[in-house]
N, C-alpha and C positions, 0 to 999 in steps of 0.2 A: 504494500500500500504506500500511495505518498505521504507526504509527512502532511500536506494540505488537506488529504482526505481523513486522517488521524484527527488531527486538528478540528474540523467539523463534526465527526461524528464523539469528539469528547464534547464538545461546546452542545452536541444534541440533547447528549447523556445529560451534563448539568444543567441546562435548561429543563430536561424531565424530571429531575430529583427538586429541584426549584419548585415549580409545579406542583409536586406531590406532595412536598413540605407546607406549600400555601395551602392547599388542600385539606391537610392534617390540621393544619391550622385554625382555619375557616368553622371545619364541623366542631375542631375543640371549642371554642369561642359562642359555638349555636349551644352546644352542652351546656356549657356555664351558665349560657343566657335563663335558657329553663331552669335550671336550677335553683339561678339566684332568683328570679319571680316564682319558683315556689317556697319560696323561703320567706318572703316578701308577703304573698298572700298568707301564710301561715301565722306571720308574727301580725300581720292587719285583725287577724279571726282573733289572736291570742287579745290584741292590747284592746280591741273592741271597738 
């Protein structure tokens, strides 16, 4: 292979791992979201 052709398909590779990482990122963040509004609603029902 050339070193030009190397060169692109590492630059694919770390743009896909990029990607995935945003991605991981993204649904961790939606998790949290829920969580913390049920936590939210819980302590609303608690204080009254």
């Amino acid at each position: 292979m050339e070193a030009l052709t190397v060169v692109v398909l590492a630059n694919a590779i770390a743009w896909l791992g990029i990607g995935g990482y945003l991605a991981f990122i993204t649904l961790s963040q939606r998790r949290l979201a829920q969580r913390l509004a049920l936590l939210e609603s819980a302590a609303r029902r608690i204080d009254g």
